[in-house]
C-alpha positions as CSV (number, residue, x, y, z in Angstrom):
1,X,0.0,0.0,0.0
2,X,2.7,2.4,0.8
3,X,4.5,2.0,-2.8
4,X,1.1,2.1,-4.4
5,X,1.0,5.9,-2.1
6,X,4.3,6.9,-2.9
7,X,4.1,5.9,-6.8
8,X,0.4,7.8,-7.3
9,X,2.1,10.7,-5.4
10,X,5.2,11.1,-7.9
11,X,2.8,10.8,-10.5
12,X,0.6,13.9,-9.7
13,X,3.7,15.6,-9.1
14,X,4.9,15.2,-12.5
15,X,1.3,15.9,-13.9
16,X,1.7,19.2,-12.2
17,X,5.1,20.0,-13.6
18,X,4.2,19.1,-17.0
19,X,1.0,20.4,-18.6
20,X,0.8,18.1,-21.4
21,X,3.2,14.8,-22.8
22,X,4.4,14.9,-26.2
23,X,4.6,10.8,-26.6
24,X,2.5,8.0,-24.5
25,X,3.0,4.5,-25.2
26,X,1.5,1.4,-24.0
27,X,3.4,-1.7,-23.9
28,X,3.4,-5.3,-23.3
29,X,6.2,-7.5,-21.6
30,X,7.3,-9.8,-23.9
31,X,9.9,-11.4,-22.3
32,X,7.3,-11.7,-19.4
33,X,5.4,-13.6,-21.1
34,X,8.0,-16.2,-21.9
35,X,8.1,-17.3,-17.9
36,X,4.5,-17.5,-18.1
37,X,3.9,-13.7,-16.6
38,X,1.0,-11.1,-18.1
39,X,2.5,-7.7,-17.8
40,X,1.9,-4.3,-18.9
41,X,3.4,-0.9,-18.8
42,X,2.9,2.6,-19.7
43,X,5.4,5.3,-20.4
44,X,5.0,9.5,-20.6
45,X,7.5,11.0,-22.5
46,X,7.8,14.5,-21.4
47,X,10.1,16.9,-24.1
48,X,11.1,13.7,-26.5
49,X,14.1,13.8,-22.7
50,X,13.0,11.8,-19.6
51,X,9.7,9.9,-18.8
52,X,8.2,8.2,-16.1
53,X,7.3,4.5,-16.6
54,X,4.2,2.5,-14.7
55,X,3.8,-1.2,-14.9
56,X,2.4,-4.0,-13.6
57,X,2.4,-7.8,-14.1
58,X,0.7,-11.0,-12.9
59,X,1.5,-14.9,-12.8
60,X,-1.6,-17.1,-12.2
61,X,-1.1,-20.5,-10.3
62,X,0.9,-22.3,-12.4
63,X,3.3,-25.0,-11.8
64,X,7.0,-24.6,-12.7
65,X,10.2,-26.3,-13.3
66,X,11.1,-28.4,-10.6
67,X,14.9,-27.5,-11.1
68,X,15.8,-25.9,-8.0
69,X,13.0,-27.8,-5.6
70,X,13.9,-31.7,-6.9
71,X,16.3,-32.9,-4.4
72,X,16.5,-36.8,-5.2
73,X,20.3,-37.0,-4.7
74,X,19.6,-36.3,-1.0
75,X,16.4,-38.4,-0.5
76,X,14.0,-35.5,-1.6
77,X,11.8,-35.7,-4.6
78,X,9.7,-32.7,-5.9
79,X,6.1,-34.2,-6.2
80,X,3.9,-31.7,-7.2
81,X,3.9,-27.5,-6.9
82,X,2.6,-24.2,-8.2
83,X,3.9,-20.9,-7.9
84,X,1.7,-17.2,-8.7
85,X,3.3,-13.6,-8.3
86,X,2.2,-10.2,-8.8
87,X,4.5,-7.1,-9.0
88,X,4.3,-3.1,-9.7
89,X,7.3,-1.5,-10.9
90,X,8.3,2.8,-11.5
91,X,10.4,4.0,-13.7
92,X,11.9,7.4,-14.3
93,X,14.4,7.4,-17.6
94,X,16.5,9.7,-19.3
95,X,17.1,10.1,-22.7
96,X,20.1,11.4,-24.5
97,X,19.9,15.0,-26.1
98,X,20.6,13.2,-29.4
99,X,18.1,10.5,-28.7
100,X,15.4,13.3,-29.3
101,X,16.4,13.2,-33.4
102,X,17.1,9.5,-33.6
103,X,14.8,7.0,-33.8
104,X,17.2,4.8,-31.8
105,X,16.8,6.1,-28.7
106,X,19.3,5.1,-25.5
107,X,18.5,5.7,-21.2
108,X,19.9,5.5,-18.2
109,X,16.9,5.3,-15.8
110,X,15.7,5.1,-11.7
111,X,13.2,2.0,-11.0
112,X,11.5,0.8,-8.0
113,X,9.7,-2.6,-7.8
114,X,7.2,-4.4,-5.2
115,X,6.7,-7.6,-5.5
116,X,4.4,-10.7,-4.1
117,X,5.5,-14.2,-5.1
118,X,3.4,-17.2,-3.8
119,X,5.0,-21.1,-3.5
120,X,3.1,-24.2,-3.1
121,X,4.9,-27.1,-3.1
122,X,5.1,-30.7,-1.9
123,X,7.9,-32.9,-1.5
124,X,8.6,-36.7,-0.7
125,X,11.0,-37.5,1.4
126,X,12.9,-39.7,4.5
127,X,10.8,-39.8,7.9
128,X,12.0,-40.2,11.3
129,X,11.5,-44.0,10.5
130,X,13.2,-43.8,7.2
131,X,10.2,-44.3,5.5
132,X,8.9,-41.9,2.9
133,X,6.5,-39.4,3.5
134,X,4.8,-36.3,2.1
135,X,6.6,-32.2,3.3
136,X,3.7,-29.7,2.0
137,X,5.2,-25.8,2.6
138,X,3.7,-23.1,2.3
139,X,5.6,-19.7,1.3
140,X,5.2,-15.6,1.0
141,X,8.0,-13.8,-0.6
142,X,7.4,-10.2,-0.8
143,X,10.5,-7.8,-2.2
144,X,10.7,-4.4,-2.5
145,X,13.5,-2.6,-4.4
146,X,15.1,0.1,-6.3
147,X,18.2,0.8,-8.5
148,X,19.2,1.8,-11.4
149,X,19.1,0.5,-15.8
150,X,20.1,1.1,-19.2
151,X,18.5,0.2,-22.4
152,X,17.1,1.4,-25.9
153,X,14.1,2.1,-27.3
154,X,13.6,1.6,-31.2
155,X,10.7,4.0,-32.8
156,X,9.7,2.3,-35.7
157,X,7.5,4.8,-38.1
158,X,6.5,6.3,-35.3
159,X,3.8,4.3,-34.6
160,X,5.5,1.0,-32.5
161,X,7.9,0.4,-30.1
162,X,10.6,-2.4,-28.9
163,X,12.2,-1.3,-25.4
164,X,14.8,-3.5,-24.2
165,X,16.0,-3.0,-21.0
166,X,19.2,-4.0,-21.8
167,X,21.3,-4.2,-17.9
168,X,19.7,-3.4,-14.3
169,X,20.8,-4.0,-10.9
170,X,19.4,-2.8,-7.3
171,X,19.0,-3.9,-4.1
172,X,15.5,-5.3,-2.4
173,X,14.3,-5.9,1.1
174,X,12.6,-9.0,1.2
175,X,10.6,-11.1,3.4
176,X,9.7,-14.3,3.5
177,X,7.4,-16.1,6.0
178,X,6.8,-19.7,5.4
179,X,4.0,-22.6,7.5
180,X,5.6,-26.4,7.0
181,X,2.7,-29.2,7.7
182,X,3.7,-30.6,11.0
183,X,3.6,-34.4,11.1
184,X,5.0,-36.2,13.9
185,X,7.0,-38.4,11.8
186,X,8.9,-35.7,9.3
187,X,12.5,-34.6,9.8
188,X,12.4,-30.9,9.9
189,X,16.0,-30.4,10.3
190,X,17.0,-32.7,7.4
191,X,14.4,-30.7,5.3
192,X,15.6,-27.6,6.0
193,X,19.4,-29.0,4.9
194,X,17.9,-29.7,1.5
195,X,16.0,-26.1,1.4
196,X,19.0,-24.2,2.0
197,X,20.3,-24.7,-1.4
198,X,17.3,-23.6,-3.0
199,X,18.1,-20.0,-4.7
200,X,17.4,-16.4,-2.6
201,X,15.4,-17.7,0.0
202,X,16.3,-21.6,0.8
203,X,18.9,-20.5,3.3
204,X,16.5,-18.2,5.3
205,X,13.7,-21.3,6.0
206,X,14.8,-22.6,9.4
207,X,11.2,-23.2,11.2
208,X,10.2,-22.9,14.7
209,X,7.2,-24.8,16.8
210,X,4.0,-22.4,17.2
211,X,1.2,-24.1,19.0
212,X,0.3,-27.1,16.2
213,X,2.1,-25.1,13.2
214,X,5.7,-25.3,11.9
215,X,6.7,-21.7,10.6
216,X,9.7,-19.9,9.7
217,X,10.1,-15.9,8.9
218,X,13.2,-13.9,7.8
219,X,14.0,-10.2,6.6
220,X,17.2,-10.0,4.4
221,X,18.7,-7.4,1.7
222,X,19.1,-9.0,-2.0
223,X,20.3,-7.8,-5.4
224,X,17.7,-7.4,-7.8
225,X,18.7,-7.9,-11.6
226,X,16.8,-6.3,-14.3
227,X,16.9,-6.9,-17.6
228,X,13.4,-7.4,-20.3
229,X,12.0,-6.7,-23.7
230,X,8.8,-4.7,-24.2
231,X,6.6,-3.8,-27.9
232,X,4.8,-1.0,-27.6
233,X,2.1,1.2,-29.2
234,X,2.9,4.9,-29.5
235,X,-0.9,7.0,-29.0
């Protein structure tokens, strides 16, 4: 809610500034769409030299590659999982001066993201007994970030648009809060072993007894990368 605040703020800020945009353009996230993502952006170009940038984008429930949850070499198995995210992102870009004549247009620009990821996954695995049994987690990642980019932007007969954002890096503040299904028989230290090599946030689910409920919660600084390609509609 607060990025939401501070992003509509910056906005009417700018509105007041500027009384009237010489380009708009609406785009779509390509690249986002490769990872199975619908996202959308919009742009305001104010004097063919900097703009501000609005987006948003949206993964149903969908499962995923099991690459970095499948853990047979250490008695875990990835059985079955699904993962949905939602994110906002700002962007304020500069332009070169000769970018204003060219239709190949370089920026260097300021972004800030907020992000919600979802996991639902269950694994198979070694019991106290040895015997395999079922670990079903649960898991909230939300990130928020800011940092800096650089890309082009192609104008093509002034009518479409490719944007690649060609190199971005930030950092985040992330949390992650995570409910493991408390059976008797599993082995939540061994599990936790195998989770700490899964990517970002593996290393941050260690879980601790609440009433009937196995959960685990950690705050940490990350890097964010950014990097994407976007066609657009100029209007």
């Amino acid at each position: 809610m607060k990025f939401i605040l501070i992003c509509c703020s910056f906005l009417l800020l700018l509105q007041a500034k500027e009384g009237s945009a010489q380009i708009r353009v609406a785009k779509w996230n390509a690249s986002g769409a490769s990872l199975g993502c619908v996202g959308f952006s919009y742009e305001k170009v104010y004097k063919k030299q900097y703009s501000w940038q609005l987006g948003a984008n949206f993964r149903p429930g969908m499962s995923g590659p099991n690459t970095f949850l499948d853990r047979s070499d250490e008695g875990f198995s990835f059985e079955e999982g699904s993962a949905q995210h939602i994110g906002l992102h700002l962007g304020l870009r500069f332009y070169t001066e000769r970018a204003r004549r060219m239709e190949t247009k370089p920026y260097f620009g300021l972004f800030s993201i907020a992000q919600l990821t979802r996991f639902e996954s269950t694994h198979l695995g070694p019991l106290k007994n040895d015997e395999n049994g079922a670990y079903t987690i649960d898991v909230d990642w939300k990130r928020m970030g800011f940092g800096i980019e650089y890309g082009v932007q192609w104008i093509i007969k002034k009518r479409w648009s490719i944007d690649w954002t060609i190199l971005g890096f930030g950092l985040s503040f992330n949390q992650v809060s995570s409910e493991l299904l408390d059976l008797d028989e599993i082995n939540v230290g061994r599990f936790e072993s195998i989770l700490s090599s899964t990517p970002f946030f593996g290393s941050h689910l260690l879980y601790r007894r609440n009433e009937n409920q196995l959960l685990a919660e950690s705050s940490f600084l990350g890097i964010v990368p950014r990097a994407g390609l976007k066609l657009g509609l100029l209007f």
